[in-house]
N, C-alpha and C positions, 0 to 999 in steps of 0.2 A: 585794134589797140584797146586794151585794156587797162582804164583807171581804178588803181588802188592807192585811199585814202592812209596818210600817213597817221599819227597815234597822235600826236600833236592837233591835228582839224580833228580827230572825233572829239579831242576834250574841248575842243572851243564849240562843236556843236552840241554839245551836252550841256554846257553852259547859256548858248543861246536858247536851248529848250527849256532851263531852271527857271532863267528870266522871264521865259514867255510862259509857261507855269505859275509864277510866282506872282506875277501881273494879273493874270485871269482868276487865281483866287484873289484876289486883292481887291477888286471890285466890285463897288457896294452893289451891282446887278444881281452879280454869283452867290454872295453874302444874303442880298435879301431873298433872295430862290432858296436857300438852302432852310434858313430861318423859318421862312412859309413851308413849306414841305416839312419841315421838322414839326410844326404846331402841328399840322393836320394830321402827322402821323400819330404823334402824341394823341391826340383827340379823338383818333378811329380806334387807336387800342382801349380807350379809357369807353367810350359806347360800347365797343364789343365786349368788355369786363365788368361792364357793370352790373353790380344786383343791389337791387334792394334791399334796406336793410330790416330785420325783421320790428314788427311793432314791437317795444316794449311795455312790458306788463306793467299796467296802474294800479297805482298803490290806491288802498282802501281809503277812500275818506274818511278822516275823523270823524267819529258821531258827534252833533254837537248836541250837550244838554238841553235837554227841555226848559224852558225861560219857566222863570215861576209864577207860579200862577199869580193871576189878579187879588189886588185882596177883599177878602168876602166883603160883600155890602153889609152893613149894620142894618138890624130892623128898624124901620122905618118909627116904631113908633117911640122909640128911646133916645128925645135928642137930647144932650149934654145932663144927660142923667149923672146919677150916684153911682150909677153900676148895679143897682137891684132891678128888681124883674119888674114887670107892668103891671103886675098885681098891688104892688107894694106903692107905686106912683096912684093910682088909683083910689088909696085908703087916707 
């Protein structure tokens, strides 16, 4: 004796395998498996492509001017003179 399914039980069991389909992805288990394997794939392509990037070129520092110089010492022996030489203080 041979049982063959009428068209009617295939569509109800096509329907009970959507459900049960649809349930197993629905579940935060399946979800958080996919997520985690999704990172790590992410992650393993991004180590295997990576390259460094090259150093860029440094720009020249400014020169900065030379400070100016100190101002000369005055001779010691002209204090708050006239402005004439030490000959002239002398006479």
């Amino acid at each position: 004796m041979i049982l063959v399914a009428s068209g009617a039980d295939n569509f109800y069991m096509n329907v009970n395998y959507l459900q049960l389909i649809m349930e197993v992805i629905k579940d935060f288990r399946v979800i958080a498996t996919i997520v985690a394997a999704l990172m790590v794939i992410e992650f393993a392509k991004f180590v295997t492509s990576y390259k460094k990037k090259p150093p860029k070129a440094k720009k020249p520092k400014a020169v900065k001017a030379a400070p100016p110089p100190p101002p000369a010492p005055e001779a010691s022996g002209t204090e708050g003179g006239d402005g004439g030489s030490s000959e002239d203080a002398e006479s």
